[in-house]
C-alpha positions as CSV (number, residue, x, y, z in Angstrom):
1,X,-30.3,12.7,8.8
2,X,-29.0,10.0,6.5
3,X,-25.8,12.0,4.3
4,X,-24.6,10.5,1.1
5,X,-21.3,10.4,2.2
6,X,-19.2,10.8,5.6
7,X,-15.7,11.9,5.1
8,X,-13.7,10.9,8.0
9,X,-10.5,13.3,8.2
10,X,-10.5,17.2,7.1
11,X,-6.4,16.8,6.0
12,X,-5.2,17.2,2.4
13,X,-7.6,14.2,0.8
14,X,-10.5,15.1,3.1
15,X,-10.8,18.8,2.0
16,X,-10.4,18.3,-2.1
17,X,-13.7,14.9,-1.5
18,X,-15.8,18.0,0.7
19,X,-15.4,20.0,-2.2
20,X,-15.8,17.6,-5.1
21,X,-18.5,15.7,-3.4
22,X,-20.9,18.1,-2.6
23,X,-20.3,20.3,-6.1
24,X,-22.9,17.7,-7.1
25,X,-26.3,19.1,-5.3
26,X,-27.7,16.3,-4.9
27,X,-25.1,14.7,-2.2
28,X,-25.1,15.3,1.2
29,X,-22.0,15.8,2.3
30,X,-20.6,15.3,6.2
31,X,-16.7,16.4,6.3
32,X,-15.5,15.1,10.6
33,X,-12.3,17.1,11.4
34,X,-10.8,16.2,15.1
35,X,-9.0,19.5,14.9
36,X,-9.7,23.0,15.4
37,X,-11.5,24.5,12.2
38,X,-9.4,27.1,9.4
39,X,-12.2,29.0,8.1
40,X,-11.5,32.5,5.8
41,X,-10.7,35.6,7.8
42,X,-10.0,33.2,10.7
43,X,-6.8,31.2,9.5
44,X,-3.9,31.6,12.7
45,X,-1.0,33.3,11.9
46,X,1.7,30.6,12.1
47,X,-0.6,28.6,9.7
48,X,-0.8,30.8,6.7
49,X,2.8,32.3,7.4
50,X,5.0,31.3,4.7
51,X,7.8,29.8,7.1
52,X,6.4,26.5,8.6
53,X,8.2,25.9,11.1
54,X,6.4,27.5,13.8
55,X,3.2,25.8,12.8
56,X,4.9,22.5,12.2
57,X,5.8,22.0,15.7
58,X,3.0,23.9,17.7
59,X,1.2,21.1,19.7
60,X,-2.1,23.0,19.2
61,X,-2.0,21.2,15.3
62,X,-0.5,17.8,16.6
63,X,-2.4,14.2,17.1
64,X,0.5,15.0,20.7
65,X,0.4,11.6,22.1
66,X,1.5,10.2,19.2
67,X,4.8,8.7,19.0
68,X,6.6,6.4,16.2
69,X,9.5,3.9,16.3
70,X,11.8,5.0,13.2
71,X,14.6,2.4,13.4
72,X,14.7,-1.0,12.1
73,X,12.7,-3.1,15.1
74,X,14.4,-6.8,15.1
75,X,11.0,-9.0,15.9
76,X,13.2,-12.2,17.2
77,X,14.3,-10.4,20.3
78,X,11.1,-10.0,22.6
79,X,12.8,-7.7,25.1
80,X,10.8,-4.5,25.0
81,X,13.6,-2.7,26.6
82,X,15.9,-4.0,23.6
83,X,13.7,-2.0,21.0
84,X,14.7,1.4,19.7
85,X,13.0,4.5,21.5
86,X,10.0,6.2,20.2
87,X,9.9,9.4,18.6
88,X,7.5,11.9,18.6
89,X,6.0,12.2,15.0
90,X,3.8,15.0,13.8
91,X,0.9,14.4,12.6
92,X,-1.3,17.1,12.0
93,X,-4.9,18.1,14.0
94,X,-6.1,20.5,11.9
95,X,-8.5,21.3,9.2
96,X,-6.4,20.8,6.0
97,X,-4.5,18.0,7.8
98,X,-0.6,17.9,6.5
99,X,-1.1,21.4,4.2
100,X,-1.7,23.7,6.8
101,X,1.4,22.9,9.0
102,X,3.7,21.4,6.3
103,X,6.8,22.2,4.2
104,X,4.3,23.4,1.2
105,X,6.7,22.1,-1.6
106,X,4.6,21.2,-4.4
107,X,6.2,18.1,-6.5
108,X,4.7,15.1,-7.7
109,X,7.2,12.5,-8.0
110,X,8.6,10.3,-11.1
111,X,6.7,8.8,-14.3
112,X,8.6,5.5,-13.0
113,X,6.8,5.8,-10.0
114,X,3.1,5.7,-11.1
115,X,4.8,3.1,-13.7
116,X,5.2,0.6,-10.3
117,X,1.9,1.4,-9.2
118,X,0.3,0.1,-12.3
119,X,2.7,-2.6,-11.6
120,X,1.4,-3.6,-8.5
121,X,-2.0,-3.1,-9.3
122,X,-3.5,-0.1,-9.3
123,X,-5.0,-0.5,-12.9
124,X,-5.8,3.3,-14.2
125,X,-2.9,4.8,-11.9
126,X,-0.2,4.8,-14.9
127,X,1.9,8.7,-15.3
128,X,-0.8,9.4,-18.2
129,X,-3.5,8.5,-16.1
130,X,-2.4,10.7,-13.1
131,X,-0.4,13.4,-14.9
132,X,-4.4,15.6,-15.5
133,X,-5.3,15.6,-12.1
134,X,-2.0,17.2,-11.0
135,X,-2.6,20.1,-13.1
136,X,-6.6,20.4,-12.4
137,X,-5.3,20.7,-8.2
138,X,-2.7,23.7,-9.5
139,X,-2.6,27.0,-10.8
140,X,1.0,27.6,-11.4
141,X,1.5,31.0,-11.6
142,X,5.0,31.0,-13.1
143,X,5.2,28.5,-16.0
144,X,2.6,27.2,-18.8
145,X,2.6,24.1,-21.0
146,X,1.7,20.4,-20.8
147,X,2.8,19.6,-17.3
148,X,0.7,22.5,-15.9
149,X,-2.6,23.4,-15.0
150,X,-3.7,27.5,-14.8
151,X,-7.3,26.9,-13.3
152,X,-6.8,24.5,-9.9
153,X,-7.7,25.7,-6.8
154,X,-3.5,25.2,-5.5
155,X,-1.8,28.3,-6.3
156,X,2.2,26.9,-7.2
157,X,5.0,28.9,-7.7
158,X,8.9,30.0,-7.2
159,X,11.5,31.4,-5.5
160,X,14.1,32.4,-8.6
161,X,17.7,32.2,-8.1
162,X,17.7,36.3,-8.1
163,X,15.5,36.2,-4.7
164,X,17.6,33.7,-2.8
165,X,19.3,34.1,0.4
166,X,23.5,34.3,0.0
167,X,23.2,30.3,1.5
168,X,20.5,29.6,-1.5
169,X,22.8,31.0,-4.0
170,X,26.5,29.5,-3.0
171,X,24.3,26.0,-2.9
172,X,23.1,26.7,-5.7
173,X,26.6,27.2,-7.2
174,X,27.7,24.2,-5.4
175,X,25.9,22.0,-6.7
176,X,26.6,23.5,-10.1
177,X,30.6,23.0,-9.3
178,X,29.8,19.3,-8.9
179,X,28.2,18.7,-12.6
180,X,24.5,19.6,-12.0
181,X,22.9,21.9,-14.1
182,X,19.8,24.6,-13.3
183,X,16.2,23.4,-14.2
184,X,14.3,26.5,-14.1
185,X,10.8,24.2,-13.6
186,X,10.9,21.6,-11.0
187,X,7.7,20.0,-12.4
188,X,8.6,20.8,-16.1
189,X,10.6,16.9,-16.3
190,X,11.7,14.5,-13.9
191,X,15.3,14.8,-14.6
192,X,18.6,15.1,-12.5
193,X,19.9,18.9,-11.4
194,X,19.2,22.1,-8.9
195,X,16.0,24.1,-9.4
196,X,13.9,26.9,-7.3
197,X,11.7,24.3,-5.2
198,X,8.1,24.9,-6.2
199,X,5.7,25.7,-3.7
200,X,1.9,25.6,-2.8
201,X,2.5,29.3,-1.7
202,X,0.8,32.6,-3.1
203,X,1.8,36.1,-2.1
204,X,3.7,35.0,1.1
205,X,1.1,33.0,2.0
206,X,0.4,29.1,2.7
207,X,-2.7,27.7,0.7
208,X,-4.0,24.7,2.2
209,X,-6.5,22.6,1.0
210,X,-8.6,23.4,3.3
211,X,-8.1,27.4,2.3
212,X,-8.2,26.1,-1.6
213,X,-10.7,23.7,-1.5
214,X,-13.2,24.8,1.4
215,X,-13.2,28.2,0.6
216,X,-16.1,30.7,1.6
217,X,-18.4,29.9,-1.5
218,X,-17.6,25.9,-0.8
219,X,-18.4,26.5,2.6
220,X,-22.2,28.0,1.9
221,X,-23.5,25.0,0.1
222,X,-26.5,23.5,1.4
223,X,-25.4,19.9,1.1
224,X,-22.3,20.6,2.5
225,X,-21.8,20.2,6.8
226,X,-18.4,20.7,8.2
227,X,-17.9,19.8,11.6
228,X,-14.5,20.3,13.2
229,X,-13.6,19.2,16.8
230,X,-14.8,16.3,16.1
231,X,-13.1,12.7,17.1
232,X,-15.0,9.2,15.2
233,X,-14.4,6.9,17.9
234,X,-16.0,4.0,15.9
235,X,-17.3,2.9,12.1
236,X,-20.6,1.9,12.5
237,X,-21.9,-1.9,10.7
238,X,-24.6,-3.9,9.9
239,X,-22.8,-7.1,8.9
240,X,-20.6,-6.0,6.5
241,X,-22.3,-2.6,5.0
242,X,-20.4,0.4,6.9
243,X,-23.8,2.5,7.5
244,X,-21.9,5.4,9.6
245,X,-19.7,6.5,12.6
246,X,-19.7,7.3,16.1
247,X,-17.3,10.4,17.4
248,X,-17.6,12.9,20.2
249,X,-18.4,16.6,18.8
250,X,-16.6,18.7,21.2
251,X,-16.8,16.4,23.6
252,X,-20.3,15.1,23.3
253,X,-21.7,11.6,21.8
254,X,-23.2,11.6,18.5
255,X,-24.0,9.2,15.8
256,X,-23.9,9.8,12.2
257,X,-25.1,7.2,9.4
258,X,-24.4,7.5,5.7
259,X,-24.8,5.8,2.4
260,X,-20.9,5.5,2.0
261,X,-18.2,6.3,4.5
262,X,-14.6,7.5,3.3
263,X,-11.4,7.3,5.7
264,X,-9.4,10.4,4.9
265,X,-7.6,9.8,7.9
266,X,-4.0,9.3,6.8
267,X,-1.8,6.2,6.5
268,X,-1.6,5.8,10.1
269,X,-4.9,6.4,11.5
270,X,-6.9,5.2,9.0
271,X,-5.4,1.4,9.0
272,X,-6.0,1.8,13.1
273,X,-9.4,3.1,12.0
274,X,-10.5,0.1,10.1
275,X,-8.6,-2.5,12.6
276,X,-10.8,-1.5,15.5
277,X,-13.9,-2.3,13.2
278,X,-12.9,-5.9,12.8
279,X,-11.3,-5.4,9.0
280,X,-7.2,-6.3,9.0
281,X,-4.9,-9.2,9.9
282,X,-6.9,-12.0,11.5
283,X,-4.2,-13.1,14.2
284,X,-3.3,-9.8,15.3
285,X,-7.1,-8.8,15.6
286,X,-7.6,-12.2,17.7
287,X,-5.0,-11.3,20.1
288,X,-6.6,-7.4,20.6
289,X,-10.2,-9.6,21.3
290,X,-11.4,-7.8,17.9
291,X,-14.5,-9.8,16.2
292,X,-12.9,-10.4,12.4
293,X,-14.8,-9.0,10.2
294,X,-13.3,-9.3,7.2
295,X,-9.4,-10.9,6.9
296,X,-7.6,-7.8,5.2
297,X,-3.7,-8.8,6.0
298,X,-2.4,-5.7,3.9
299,X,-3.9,-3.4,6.7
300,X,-1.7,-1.7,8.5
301,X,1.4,-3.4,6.9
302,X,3.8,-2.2,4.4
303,X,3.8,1.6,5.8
304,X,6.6,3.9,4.5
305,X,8.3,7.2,4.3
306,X,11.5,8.6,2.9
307,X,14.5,8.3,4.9
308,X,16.3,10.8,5.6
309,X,20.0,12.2,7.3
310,X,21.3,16.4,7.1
311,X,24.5,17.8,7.4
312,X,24.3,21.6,9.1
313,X,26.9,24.2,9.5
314,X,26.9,27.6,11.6
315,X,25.8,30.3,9.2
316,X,27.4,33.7,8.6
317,X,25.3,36.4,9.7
318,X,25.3,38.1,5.8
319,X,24.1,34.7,4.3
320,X,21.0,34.4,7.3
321,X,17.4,34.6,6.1
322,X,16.9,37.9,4.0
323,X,13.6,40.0,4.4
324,X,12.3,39.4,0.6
325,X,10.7,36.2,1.9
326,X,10.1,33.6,4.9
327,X,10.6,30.9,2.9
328,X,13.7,29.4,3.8
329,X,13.9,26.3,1.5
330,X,14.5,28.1,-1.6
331,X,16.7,25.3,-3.7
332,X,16.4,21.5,-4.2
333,X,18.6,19.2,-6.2
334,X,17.5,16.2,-7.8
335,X,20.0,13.5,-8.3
336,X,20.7,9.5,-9.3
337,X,22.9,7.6,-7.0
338,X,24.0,5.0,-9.6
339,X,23.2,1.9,-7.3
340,X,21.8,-1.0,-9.5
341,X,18.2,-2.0,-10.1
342,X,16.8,1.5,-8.7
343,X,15.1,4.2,-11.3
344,X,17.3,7.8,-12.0
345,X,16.3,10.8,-9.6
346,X,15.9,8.4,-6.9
347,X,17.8,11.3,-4.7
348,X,16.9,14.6,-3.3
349,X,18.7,17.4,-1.7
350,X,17.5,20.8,0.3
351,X,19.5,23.2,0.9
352,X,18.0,24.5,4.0
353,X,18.9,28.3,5.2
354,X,17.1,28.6,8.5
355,X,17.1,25.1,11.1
356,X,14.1,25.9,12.7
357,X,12.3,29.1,14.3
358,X,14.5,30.6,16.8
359,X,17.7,32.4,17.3
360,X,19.9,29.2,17.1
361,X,17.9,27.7,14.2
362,X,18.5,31.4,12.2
363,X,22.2,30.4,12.8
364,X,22.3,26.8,11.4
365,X,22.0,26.1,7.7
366,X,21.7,22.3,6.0
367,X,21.7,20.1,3.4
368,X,18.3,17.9,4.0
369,X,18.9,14.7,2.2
370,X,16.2,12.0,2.0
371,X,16.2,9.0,-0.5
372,X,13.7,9.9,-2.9
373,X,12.6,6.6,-4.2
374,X,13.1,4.6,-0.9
375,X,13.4,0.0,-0.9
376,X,12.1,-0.1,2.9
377,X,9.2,-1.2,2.7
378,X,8.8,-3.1,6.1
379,X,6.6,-0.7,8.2
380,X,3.9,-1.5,10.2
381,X,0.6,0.1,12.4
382,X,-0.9,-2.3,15.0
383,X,-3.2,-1.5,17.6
384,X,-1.9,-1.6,21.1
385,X,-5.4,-2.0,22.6
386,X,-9.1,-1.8,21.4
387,X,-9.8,2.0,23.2
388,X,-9.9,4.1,20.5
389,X,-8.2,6.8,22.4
390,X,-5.0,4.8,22.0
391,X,-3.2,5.9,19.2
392,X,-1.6,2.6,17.5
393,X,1.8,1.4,17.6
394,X,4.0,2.4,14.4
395,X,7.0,1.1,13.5
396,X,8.8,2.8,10.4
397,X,11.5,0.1,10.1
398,X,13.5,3.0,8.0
399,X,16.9,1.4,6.6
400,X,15.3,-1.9,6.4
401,X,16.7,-2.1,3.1
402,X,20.4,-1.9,3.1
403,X,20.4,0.0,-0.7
404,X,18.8,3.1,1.7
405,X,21.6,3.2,4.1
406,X,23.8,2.9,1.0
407,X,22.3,5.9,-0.3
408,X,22.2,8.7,2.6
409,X,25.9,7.3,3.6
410,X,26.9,8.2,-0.1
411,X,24.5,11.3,0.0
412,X,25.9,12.7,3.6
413,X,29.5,12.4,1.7
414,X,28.4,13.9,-1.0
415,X,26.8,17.2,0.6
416,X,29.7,17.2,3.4
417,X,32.5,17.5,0.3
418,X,30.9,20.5,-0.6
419,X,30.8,22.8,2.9
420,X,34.4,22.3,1.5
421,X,34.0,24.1,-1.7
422,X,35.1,28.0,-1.8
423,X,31.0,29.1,-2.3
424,X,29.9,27.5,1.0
425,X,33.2,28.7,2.6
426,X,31.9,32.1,2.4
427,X,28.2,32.0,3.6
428,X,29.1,28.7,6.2
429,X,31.9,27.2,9.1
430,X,31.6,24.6,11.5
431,X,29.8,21.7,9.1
432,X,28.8,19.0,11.5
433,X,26.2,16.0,11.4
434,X,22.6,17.1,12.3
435,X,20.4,14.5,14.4
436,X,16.5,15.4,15.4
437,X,17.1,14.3,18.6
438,X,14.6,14.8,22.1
439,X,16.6,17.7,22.9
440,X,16.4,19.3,19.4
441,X,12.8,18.4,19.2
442,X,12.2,20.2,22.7
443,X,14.0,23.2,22.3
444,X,11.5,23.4,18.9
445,X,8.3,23.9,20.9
446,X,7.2,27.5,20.2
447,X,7.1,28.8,23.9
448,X,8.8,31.9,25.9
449,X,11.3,29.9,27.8
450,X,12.7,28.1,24.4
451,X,12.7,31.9,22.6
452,X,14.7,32.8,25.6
453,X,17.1,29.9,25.7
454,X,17.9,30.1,21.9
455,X,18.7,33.7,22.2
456,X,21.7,33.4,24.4
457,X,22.8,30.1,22.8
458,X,22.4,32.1,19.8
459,X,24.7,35.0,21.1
460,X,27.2,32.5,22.0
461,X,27.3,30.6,18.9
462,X,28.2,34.3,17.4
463,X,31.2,34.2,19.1
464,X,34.4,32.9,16.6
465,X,36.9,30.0,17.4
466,X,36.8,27.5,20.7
467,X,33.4,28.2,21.8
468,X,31.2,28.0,19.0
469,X,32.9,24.5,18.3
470,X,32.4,23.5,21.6
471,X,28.9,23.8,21.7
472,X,28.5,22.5,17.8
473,X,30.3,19.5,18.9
474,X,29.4,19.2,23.0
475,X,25.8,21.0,22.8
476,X,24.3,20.6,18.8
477,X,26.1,17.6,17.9
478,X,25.1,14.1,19.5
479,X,27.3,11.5,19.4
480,X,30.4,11.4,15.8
481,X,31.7,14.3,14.4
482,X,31.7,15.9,11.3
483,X,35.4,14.4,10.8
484,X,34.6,11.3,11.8
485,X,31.5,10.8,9.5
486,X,33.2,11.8,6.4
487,X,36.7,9.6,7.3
488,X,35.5,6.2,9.0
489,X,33.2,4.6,7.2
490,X,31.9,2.3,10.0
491,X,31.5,6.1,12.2
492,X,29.5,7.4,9.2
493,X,26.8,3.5,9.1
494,X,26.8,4.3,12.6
495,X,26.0,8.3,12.7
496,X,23.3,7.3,9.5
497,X,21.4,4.6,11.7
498,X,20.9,6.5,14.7
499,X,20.2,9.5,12.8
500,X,17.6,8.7,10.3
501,X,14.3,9.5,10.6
502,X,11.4,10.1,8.4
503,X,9.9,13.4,6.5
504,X,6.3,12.9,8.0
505,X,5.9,11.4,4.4
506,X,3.8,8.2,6.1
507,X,2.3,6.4,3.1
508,X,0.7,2.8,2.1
509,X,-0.3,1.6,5.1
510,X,-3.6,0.2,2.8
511,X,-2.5,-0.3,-0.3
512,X,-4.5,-0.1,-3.7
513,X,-3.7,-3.7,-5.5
514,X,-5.4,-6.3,-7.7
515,X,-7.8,-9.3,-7.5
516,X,-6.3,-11.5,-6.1
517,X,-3.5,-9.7,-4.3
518,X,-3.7,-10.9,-0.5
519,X,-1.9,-8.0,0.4
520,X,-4.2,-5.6,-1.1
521,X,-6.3,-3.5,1.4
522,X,-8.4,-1.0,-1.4
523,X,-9.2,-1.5,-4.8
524,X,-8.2,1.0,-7.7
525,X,-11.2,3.3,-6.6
526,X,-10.5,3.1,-2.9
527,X,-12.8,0.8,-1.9
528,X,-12.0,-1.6,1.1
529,X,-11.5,-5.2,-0.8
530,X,-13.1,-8.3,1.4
531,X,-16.7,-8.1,1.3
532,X,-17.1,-4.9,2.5
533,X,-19.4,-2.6,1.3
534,X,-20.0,1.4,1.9
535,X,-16.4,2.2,3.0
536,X,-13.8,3.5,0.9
537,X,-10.2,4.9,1.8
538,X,-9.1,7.8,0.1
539,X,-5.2,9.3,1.5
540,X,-2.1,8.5,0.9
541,X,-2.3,5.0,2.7
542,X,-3.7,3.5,-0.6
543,X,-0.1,4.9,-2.2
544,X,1.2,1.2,-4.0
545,X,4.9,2.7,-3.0
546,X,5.7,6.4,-2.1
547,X,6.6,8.9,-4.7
548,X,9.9,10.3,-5.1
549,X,8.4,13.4,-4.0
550,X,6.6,15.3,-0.9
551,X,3.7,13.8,-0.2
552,X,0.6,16.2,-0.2
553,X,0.3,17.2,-3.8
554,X,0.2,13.4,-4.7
555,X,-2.7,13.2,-2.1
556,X,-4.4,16.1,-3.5
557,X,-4.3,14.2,-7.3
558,X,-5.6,10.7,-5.5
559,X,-8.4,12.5,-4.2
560,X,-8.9,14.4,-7.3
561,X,-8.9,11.0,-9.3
562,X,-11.3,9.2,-6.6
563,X,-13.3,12.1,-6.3
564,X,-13.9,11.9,-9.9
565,X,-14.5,7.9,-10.1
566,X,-17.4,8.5,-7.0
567,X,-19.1,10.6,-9.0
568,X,-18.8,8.1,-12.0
569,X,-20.6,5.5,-10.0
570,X,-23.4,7.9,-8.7
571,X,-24.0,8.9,-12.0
């Protein structure tokens, strides 16, 4: 069978082109998913709970073997053993991709933003332009009005200030003490103060795309064949027509051909995707032994995420988690750090009340900061070999831009100040500088032994005065202390650049851009740019810059908007 169109990646993108795609009975859809299928009645647990953290880091839902460099690489020192140490990095293995394992906070990002995409290129991708197809992905179930949409297949909703935990509400008031004022809709405006964070979340429940998009009804369409387990191994040619792929279906060989293929593969697998066909930088393909088949020298390059640092403190036991809801990021503040040239709300804030799943994560809140609108821009994915089971080599180059550093040094200052405030006083003790190191990343594996660790460190950590700061500062902590980060500024540049890492926000790796633009990978419709024909991306790779916001929902509105623009064409 010849299908109209092969989507290549079940995640976020993959799920909303299924279901817009084959609406149209006269396409033939193909949706490939490497991961284990999500189907109704069948969704696991830690997938549609509405904490995430024990589906964010079960390996079951992982790409495992990949790992990511997040530091700033120096290219003029060839001594491997120089280079910063990889990091694992989660990406997700499952239908639905990023939504069914992620934070499932549901913002969109700035007007300025989709201002710079135009900017750069992407002709058609201005705030009015984008601004519909956020509300046709939602149905917010709280507010009405022109920045929402009532009929979209993404519940969205909120946490009010009356729910919150006691950690919630002293941040709240925290952040209030400090000048910010209460924006009861996060999505309402873009401007600077605290707000409930909104959430693609209904009923205590996580809705993916795949749940919203490939839904029982979506699933019985004729035209529509979803086939999970299954690994594309190559993009099939003839000269420069993509006519199809080649994967392993639970382990067996199979080939399928199309009229149009669409990567929906994310911003680091789908640059490696096109690479290994022969489409990216000519000199790095010549050194792999890669026939060029068309000189793209924007794939792969240019890959980003938000950089980001936390400050955490032990927790009292009557400000912990409460049992109205699992949801333990509850409040977000938006702020402008005031450096020149960069747009307001280019800051954001979390005030976290539960670490991560187990006893000792119940015990440590945070302040999650991340620079919303991030300068770094010098990220890269190159192939390490041609074997398509080798997952590429990524480089985030996070704090390549000095203003970022700036930023979370300013930002770690600024949330440290207030674990001195009477309100966090009362629900917190014991602020000290967070760091996702290998230790805190292994004890996060949801297994018996780490349950049963955690729950004595936990105990322990109970325990008032010399031995809860000794293990804080000899056990949590890695490296400065709390003191020394807010006193010595040269402690605090130092804490920041080990500590940084990215919010699995991986964007525009193959970037939409103009005629003409050498470093453009896709045109404004997705479409691979040098010659090619039948291939299109569609995920957040094609981003121009990331948003100042989480990344799925503006994945779900770029699909929405290509989906829409492929059906123009086919008309």
């Amino acid at each position: 069978m010849t299908y109209d169109f092969i989507i290549v990646g079940g995640g976020s993108a993959g799920s909303v082109l299924a279901n817009r795609l084959s609406a149209r009975s006269s396409n033939k859809v193909l949706l490939l998913e490497a991961g284990p299928d999500t189907p109704h009645g069948k969704v696991p647990p830690e997938i549609l709970d509405s904490y995430p953290g024990t589906a964010y880091f079960d390996p079951r839902f992982h790409w495992t073997e990949l790992k990511v460099r997040t530091e700033v690489v120096s290219h003029n020192n060839p001594d491997e053993a120089a280079k910063p140490a990889l990091r694992k990095y989660e990406q997700a293995r499952v239908l639905g991709g990023g939504s069914s394992i992620n934070g499932q906070l549901a913002n969109r990002g700035a007007p300025t933003d989709f201002q710079i995409w135009e900017e750069r290129g992407a002709r058609g991708w201005g705030w009015n332009d984008v601004l519909p197809y956020f509300k046709k992905v939602e149905r917010d179930m709280d507010f009405d009005g022109p920045y929402h949409g009532k009929e979209g297949r993404i519940p969205v909703r909120r946490i009010f200030p009356d729910l919150w935990t006691e950690h919630a509400k002293a941040s709240g008031k925290a952040f209030e003490g400090i000048g910010f004022k209460y924006i009861p809709d996060q999505n309402g405006e873009f401007e600077d103060g605290y707000f409930p964070l909104t959430i693609s979340n209904a009923y205590e429940r996580r809705v993916s795309a795949a749940i919203g998009y490939l839904d029982p009804g979506t699933r019985q369409r004729a035209n529509l064949e979803i086939s999970t387990e299954t690994v594309v191994s190559e993009l099939m040619f003839e000269g420069t027509a993509c006519v199809g792929v080649k994967a392993l279906v639970k382990g067996r060989p199979q080939e399928f051909r199309s009229k149009e293929v669409i990567l929906s593969s994310g911003a680091i697998h789908s640059p490696a995707h096109l690479m290994r066909a022969g489409i990216g930088p000519v000199g790095h393909l010549k050194d792999l032994g890669i026939e060029v088949r068309s000189a793209l020298a924007g794939v792969g390059q240019q890959l980003m995420d938000h950089p980001s640092i936390a400050v955490s403190a032990y927790l009292k036991s009557h400000a912990r988690m409460n049992s109205f809801t699992r949801r333990h990021l509850q409040v977000g503040l938006r702020y402008t750090s005031g450096i020149d040239g960069i747009p307001p709300g280019d800051m954001f804030a979390v005030s976290v009340t539960k670490s991560a799943w187990h006893a000792v994560g119940e015990r440590i809140g945070s302040f999650l900061i991340f620079v919303n609108r991030t300068c770094s821009e010098r990220g890269e994915v190159k192939l390490v070999s041609r074997n398509w089971r080798d997952e590429p080599l990524v480089e985030f180059n996070l704090l390549s831009d000095r203003r970022d550093l700036d930023r979370l040094m300013q930002g770690f200052r600024m949330m440290g100040k207030l674990y001195a405030t009477p309100e966090m006083q009362a629900v917190s003790t014991d602020p000290f500088p967070a760091t996702y190191s290998d230790r805190v990343r292994a004890l996060g594996i949801v297994n018996t032994k780490n349950k049963l660790i955690t729950q004595v460190a936990g105990r322990m950590m109970d325990i008032p005065g010399a031995l809860r700061t000794y293990l804080i500062n000899n056990v949590i902590t890695e490296g400065h202390t709390f003191d020394q980060c807010m006193t010595d500024d040269d402690a605090l540049e130092a804490f920041v650049r080990k500590a940084t890492i990215g919010v699995w926000h991986a964007s525009c790796s193959c970037r939409m851009g103009a005629d003409g633009d050498p470093m453009a990978v896709t045109d404004n419709r997705g479409r691979v740019r040098g010659g090619i024909t039948g291939l299109r991306v569609c995920d957040a790779s094609i981003f121009p810059i990331v948003p100042s916001a989480n990344t799925n929902f503006p994945t779900l509105m770029t699909a929405e908007k290509i989906a829409d623009a492929i059906l123009e064409e086919r008309r």
